[in-house]
N, CA, C and O atoms as a GROMACS GRO file, in nm:
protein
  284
    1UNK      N    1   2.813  -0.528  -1.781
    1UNK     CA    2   2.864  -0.493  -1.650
    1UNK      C    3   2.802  -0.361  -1.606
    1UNK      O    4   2.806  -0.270  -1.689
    2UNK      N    5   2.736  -0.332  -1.467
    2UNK     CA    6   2.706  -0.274  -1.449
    2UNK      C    7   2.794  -0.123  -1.395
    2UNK      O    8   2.895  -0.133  -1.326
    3UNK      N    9   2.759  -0.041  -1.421
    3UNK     CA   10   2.891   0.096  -1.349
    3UNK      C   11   2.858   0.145  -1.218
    3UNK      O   12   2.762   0.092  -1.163
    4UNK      N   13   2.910   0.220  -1.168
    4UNK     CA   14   2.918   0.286  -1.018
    4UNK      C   15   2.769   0.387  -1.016
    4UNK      O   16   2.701   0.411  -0.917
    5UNK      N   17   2.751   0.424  -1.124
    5UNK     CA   18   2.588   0.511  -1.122
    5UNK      C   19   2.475   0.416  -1.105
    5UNK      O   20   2.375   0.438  -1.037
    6UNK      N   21   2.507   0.278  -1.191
    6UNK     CA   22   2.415   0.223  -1.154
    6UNK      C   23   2.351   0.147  -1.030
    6UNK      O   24   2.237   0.143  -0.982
    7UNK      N   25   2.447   0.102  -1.005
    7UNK     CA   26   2.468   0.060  -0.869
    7UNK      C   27   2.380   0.128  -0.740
    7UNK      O   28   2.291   0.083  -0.668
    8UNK      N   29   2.469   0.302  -0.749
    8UNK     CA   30   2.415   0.356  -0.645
    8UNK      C   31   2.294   0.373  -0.658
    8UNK      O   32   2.218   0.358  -0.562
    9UNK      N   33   2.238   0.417  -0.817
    9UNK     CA   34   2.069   0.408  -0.833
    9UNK      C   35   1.986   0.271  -0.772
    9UNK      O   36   1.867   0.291  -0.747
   10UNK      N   37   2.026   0.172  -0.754
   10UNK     CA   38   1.986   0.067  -0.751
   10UNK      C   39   1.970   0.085  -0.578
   10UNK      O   40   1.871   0.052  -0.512
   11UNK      N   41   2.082   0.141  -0.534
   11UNK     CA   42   2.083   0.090  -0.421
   11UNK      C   43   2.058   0.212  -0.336
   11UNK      O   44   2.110   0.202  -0.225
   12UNK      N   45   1.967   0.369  -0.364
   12UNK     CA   46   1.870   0.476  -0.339
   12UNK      C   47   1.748   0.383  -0.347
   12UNK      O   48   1.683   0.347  -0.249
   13UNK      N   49   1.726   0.351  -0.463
   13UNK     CA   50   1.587   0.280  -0.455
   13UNK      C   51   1.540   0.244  -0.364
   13UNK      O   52   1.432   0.284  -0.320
   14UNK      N   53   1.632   0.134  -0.300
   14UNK     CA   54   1.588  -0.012  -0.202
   14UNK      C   55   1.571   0.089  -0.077
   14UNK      O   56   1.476   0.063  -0.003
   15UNK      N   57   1.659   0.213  -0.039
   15UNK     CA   58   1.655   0.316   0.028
   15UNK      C   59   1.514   0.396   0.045
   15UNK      O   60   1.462   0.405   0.156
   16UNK      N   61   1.454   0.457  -0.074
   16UNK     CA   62   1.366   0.510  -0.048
   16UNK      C   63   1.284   0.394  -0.005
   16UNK      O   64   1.272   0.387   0.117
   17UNK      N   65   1.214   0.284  -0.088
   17UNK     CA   66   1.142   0.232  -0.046
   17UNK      C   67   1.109   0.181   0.055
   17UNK      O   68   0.996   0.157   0.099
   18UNK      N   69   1.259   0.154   0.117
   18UNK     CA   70   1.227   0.124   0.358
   18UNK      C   71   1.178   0.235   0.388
   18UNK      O   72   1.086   0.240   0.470
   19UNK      N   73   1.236   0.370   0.316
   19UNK     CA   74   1.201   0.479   0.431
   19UNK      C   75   1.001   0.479   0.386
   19UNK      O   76   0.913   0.495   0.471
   20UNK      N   77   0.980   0.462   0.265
   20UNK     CA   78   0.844   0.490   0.303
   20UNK      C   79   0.748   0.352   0.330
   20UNK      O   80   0.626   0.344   0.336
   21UNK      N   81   0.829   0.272   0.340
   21UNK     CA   82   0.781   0.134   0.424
   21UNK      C   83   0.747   0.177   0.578
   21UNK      O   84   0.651   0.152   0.651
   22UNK      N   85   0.850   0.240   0.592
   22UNK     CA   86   0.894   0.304   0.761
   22UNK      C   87   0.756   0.391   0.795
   22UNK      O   88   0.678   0.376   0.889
   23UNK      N   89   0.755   0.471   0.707
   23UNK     CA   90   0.676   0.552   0.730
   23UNK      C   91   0.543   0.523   0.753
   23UNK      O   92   0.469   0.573   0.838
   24UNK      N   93   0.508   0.413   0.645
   24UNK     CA   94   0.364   0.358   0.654
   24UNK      C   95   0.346   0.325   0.791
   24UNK      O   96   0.248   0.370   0.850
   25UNK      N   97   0.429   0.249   0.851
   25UNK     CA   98   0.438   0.131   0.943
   25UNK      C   99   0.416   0.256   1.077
   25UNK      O  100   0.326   0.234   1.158
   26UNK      N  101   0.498   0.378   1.092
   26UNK     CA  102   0.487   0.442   1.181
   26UNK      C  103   0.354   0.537   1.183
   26UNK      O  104   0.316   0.601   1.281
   27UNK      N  105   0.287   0.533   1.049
   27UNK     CA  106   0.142   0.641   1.054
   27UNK      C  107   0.048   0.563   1.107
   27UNK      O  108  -0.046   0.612   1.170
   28UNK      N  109   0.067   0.376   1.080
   28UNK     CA  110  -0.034   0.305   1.130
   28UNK      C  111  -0.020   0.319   1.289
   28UNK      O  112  -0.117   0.303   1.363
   29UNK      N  113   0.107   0.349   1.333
   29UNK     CA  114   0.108   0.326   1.458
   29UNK      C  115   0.040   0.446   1.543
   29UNK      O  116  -0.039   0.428   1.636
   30UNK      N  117   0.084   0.567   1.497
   30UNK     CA  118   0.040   0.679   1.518
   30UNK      C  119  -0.156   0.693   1.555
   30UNK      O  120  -0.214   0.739   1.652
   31UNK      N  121  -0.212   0.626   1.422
   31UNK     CA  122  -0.344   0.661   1.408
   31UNK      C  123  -0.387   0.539   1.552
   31UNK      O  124  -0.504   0.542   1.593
   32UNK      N  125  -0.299   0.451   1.611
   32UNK     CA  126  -0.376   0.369   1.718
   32UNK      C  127  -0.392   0.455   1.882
   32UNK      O  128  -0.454   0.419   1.982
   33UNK      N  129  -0.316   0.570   1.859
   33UNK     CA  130  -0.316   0.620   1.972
   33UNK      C  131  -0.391   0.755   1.945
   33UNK      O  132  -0.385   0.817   1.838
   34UNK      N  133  -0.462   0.792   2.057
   34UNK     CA  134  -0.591   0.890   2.050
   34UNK      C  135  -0.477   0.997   2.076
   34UNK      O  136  -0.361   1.004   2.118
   35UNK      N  137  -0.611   1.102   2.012
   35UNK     CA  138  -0.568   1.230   2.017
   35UNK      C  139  -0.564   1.277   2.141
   35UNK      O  140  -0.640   1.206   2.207
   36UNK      N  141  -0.499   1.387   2.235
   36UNK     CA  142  -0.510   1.446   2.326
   36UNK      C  143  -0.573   1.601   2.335
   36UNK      O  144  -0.557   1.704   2.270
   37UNK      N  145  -0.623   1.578   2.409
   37UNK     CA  146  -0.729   1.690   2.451
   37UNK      C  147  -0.677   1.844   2.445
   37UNK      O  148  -0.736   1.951   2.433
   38UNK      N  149  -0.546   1.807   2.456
   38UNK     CA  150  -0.452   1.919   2.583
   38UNK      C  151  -0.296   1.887   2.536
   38UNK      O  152  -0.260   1.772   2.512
   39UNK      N  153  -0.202   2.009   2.524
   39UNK     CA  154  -0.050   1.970   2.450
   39UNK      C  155   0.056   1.891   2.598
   39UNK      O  156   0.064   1.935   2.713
   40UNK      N  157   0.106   1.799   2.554
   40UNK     CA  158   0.207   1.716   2.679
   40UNK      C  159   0.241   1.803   2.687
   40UNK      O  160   0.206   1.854   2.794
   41UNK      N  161   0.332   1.897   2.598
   41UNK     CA  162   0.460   1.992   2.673
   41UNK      C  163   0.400   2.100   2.735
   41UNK      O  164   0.471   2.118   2.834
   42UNK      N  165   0.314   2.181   2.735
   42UNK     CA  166   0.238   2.312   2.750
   42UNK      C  167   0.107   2.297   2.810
   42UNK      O  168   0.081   2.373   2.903
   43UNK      N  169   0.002   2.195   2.765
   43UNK     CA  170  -0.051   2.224   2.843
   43UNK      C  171  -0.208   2.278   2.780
   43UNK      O  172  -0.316   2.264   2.836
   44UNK      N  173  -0.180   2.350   2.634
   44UNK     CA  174  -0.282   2.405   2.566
   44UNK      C  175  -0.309   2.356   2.506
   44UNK      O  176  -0.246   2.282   2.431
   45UNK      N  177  -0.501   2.392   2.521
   45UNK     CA  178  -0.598   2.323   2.424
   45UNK      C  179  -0.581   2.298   2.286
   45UNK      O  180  -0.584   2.395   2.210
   46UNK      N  181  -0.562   2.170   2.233
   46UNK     CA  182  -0.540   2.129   2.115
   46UNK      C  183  -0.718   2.159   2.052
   46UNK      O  184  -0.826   2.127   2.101
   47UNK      N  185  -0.684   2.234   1.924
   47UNK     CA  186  -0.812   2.279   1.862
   47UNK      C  187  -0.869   2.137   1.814
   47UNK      O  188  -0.787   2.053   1.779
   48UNK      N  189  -1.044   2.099   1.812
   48UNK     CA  190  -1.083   1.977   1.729
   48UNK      C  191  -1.022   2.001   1.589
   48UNK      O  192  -0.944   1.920   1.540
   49UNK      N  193  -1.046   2.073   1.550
   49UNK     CA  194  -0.994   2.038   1.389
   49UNK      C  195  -0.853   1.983   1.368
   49UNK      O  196  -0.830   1.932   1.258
   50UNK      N  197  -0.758   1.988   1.461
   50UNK     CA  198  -0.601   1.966   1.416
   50UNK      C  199  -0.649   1.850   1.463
   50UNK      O  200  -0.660   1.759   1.381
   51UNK      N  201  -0.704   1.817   1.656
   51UNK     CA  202  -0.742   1.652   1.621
   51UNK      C  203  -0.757   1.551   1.509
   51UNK      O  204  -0.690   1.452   1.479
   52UNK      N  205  -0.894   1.622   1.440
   52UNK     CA  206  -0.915   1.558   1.360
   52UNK      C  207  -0.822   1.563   1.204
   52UNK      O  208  -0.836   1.470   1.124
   53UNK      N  209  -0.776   1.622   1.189
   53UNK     CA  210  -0.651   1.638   1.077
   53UNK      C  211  -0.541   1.572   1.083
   53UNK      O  212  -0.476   1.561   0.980
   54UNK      N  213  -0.485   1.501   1.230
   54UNK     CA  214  -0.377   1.442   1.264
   54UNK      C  215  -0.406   1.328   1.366
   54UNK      O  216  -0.380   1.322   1.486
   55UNK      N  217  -0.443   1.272   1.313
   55UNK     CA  218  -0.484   1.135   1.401
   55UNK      C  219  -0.360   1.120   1.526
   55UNK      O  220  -0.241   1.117   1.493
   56UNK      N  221  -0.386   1.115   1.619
   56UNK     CA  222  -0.303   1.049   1.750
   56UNK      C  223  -0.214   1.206   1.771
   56UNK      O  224  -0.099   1.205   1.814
   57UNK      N  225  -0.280   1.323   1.737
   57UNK     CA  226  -0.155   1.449   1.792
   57UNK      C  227  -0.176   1.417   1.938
   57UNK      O  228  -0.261   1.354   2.001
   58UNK      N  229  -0.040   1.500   1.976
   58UNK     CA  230   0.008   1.479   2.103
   58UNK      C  231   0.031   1.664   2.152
   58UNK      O  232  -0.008   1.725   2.251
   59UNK      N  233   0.095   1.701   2.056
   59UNK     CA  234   0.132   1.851   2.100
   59UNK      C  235   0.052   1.992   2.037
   59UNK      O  236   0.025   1.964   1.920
   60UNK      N  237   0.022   2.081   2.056
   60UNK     CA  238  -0.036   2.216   1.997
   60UNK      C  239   0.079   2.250   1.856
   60UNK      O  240   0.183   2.187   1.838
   61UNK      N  241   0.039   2.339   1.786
   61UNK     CA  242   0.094   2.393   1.669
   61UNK      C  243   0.240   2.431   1.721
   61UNK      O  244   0.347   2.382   1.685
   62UNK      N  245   0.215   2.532   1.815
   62UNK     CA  246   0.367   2.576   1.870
   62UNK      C  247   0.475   2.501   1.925
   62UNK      O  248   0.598   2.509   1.928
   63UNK      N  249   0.396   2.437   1.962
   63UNK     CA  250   0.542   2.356   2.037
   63UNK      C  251   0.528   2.197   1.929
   63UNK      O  252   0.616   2.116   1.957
   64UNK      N  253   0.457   2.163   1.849
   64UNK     CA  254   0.508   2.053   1.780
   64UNK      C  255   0.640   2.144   1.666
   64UNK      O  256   0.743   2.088   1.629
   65UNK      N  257   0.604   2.284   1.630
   65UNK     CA  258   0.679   2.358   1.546
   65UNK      C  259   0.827   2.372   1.604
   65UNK      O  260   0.929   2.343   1.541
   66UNK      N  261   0.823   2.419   1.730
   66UNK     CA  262   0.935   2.427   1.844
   66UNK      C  263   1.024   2.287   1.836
   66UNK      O  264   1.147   2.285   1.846
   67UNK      N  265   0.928   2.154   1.814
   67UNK     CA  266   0.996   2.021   1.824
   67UNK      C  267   1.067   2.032   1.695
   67UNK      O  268   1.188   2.056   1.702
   68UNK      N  269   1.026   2.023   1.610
   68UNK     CA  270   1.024   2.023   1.468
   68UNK      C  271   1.165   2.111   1.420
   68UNK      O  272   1.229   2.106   1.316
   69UNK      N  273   1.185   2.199   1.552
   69UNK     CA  274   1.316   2.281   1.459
   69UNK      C  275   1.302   2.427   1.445
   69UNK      O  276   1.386   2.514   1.466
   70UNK      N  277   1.139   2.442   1.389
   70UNK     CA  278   1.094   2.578   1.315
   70UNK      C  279   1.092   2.675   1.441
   70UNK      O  280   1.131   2.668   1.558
   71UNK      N  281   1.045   2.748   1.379
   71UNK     CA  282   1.074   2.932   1.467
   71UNK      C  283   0.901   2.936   1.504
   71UNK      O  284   0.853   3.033   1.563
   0.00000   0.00000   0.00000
């Protein structure tokens, strides 16, 4: 018989594994949409290198950081 630890281990597992199912599924989606030139919210020149480091960015350092929560 299985106990209450096992269980919940069993059932984190099935957990992580959607979330990085999820994740796959949303980076593929990400890399189909081009990078932008220029940040939606602001306005400023997105540097080539973060282009190319982040397939499909949308926003500059600051304000994806600003989205994100950070200071």
């Amino acid at each position: 018989m299985t106990d209450l630890f096992d269980r919940a281990q069993a059932c984190e597992a099935l957990f992580r594994q959607d979330a990085i199912e999820h994740a796959r599924r949303s980076n593929d989606r990400k890399a189909k949409v081009p990078s932008r030139e220029t940040c939606i919210e602001c306005g400023a020149v997105i540097p080539e290198a973060r282009r190319n480091a982040v397939p499909g960015v949308q926003r500059c350092i600051t304000c994806q950081t600003e989205m994100e929560g950070g200071k």
